[in-house]
N, C-alpha and C positions, 0 to 999 in steps of 0.2 A: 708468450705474446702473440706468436699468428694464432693459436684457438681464441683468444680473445679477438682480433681484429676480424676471423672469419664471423663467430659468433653475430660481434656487433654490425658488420655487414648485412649479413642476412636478415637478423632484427627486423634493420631497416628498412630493407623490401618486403617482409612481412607486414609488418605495420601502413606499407605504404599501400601494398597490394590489397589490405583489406577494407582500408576508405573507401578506395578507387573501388573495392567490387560495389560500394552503396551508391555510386551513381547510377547505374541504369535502370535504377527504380522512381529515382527523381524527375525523370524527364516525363513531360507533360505538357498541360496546354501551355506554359510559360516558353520550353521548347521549340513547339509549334511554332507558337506567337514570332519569338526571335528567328525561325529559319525564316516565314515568309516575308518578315519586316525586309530581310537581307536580299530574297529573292525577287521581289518586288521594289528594291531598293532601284533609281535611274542613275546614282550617282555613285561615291565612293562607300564604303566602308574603315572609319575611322576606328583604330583600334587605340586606345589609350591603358596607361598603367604605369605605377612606379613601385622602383625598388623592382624585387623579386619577380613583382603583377606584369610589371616593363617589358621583362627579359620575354617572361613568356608571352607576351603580348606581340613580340616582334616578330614570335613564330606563327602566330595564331594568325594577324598581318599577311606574311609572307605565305603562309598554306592558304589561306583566301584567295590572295594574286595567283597563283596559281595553280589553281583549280575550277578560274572560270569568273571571280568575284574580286572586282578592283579593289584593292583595299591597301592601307600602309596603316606605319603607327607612328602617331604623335606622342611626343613625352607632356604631362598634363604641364609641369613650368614652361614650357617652349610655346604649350596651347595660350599660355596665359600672359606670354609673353609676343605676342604677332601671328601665331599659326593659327589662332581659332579663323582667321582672315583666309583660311586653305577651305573651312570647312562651311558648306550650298546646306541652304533648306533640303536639298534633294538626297541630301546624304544620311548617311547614319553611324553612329556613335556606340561603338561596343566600349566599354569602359570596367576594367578589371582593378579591383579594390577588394582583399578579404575582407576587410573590417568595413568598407561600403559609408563610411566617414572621413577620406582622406580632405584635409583643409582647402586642396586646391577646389571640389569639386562644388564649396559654396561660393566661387567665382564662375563657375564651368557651366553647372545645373541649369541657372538663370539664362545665360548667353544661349544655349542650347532651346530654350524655349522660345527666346524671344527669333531665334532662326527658323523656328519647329523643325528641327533636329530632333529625328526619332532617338532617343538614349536606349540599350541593351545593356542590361547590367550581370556582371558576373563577379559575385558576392558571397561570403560564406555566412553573412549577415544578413537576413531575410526583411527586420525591422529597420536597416540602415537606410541615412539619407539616399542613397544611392537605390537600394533598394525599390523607396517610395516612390521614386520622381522616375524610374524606369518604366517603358513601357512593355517588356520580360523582365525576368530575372530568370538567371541559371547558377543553381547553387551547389556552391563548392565545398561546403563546409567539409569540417572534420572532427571527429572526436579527441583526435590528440594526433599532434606532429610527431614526426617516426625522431625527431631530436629529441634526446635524453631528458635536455631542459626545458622543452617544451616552449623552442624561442625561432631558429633558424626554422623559416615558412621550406618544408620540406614536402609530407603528406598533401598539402595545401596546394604546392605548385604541379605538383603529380596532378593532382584534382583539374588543376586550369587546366594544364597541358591538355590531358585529355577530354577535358567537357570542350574546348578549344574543336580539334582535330573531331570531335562527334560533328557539331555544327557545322564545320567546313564538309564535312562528308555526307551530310545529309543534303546540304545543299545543293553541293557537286552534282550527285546523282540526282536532284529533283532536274537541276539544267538540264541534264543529261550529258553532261560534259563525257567525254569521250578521251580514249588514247591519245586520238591525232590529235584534238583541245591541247590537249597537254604536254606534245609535243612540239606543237606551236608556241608554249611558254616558255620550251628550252630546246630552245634550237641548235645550242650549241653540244648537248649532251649526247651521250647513246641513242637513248630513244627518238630524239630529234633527225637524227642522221637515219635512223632506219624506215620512222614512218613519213616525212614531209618529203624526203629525196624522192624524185620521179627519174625513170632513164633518164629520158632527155637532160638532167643537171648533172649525168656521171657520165654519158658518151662521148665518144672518140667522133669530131666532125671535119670535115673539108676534105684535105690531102690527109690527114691521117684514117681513112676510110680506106679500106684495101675492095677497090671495087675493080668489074672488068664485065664488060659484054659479051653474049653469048656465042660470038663468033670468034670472040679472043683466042688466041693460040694458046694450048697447055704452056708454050714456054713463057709468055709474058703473063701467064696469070701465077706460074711460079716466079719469074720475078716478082710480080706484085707481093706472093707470099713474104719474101723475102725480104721486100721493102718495107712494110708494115709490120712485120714480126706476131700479128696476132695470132696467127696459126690457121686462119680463114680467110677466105676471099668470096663476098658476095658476088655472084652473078646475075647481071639484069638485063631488060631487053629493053629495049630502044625507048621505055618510057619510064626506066627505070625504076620496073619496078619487080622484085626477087623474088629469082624462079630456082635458083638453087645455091649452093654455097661450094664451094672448091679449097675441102681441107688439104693439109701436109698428110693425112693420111689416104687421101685418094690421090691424091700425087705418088703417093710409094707405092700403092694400090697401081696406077695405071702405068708405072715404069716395069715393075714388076711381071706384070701381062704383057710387056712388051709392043706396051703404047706408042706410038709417035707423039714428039713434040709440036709438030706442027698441026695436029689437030686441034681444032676449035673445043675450048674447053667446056663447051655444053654435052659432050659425049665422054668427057671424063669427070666431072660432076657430081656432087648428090644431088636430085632432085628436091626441091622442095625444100627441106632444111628448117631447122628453128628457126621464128625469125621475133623480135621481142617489139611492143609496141612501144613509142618514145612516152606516153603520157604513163604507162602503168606502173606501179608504186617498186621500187629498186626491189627494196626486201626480197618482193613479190618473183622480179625476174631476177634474184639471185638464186632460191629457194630452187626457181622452174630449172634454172642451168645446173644445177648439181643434182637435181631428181632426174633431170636425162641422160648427168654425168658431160656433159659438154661444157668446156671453159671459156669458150666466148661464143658470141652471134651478129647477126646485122639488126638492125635495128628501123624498124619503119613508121612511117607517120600511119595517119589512119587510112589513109588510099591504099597502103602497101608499098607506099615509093622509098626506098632506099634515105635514109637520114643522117645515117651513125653506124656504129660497132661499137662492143664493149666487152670486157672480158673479166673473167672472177677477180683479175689484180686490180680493176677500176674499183670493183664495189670494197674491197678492203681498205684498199686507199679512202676511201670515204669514210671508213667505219663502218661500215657496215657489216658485219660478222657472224 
């Protein structure tokens, strides 16, 4: 029984993988035609389909939103029942049907014209109603479904799937759509957290800023350390803005050497010190604090005045990783 079940597995992605290889020789002016209709489109892209055409239809939808191209999908009874009321002259109408004769679309077709609703048809029927009345066609066909009985739309929907996911990619890249684009559509995911976070939306501000002027005494700039627990203490001068940093390790550094407490902590000091800008992109100054090997820093506006602090445990807490 499993040599059977692997056998008939595999079959199946053979059969499937071989349709699929006759697409990239189909694509042509009809191709063209369908990307710029979409790119040029001012309004929505309406993705319609039923049955199996549906299912993938709500991905092909869903990969359009987000990739740069407003789009959702209507179910063709829903259309036919108050949603065509969703769909503007300005929009356009992808509309997935193998057989490209589905009953709904001699109610659909008409309405579509009288809106001038550009139609995209994706069909494995080149002579279908659907077909005719489209102003592309992108064809799915198949020589035989990878189903035994040659009934369950299998080969077929591999076919949408992917002639789907071509168009949305070709498109994408003609916008130019971008990382941060698409970042911007999921802002709640990984990538969202790593490329749209700027400092300034992960730093440490107010009283949680371990700050102290340059005249400060080693021993309140080590309380400050203390206070704050960052492991740094910005140092500024009178206009606040950071002239060096005062770690836990120049603190054992200047006991060590048999420093006084009461000296002003601009003589026990790093000079100068990382200091990270609040607008620049998280990632960016997470990447900078571990290629110098340093776990946190101050943070400044574009003058260089003191703003914030932030340390490798802020950017983890965000996600960012």
């Amino acid at each position: 029984m499993s040599d059977f079940l692997l056998n008939a597995g595999r079959q199946t992605l053979l059969l499937e993988l071989q349709e699929a290889s006759r697409l990239p020789d189909r694509l042509g002016d009809d191709f063209v035609r369908a990307a710029n209709t979409i790119i040029q489109c001012e309004g929505k892209v309406i993705v319609a389909g039923i049955g199996k055409s549906g299912h993938i239809g709500k991905k092909i939808a869903a990969t359009l939103a987000s990739t740069g191209t407003p789009a959702f999908f209507v179910h063709p009874a829903e259309a036919l029942h108050g949603d065509l009321g969703m769909i503007e002259s300005r929009d356009v109408m992808l509309f997935i049907s193998y057989s490209g004769s589905a009953k709904e679309l001699d109610l659909i077709i008409p309405r579509l014209h009288e809106k001038s609703v550009a139609l995209l048809a994706m069909t494995g029927k080149s002579r279908s109603p659907l077909a005719v009345a489209a102003k592309a066609t992108l064809d799915i066909s198949v020589e035989r479904e990878a189903c035994p009985m040659h009934l369950a739309p299998t080969s077929s929907t591999v076919n949408t799937l992917m002639m789907g996911d071509a168009l949305a990619m070709a498109v994408m890249q003609a916008r130019g759509f971008n990382e941060e684009d698409f970042a911007r559509s999921h802002p709640a995911g990984a990538l969202g957290a790593r490329l749209l976070n700027k400092v300034h939306h992960l730093m440490r501000t107010d009283d949680a800023i371990p700050q102290v002027k340059l005249n400060t005494s080693v021993m309140d700039a080590m309380l400050e350390l203390s206070r704050t627990g960052l492991g740094l203490v910005a140092v500024c001068d009178e206009n606040d803005l950071v002239t060096g940093v005062f770690t836990d390790g120049d603190l054992r550094r200047w006991l060590v050497g048999g420093g006084k407490l009461e000296t002003p902590v601009q003589d026990a000091m790093t000079p100068g010190g990382l200091t990270l800008n609040a607008e620049s992109r998280a990632i960016e100054a997470k990447e900078l604090l571990m290629k110098r090997k340093i776990t946190a820093a101050p943070v400044v506006d574009d003058s260089g005045k003191l703003c914030g602090a932030i340390n490798l445990q802020d950017f983890y807490q965000a996600g960012i990783i």
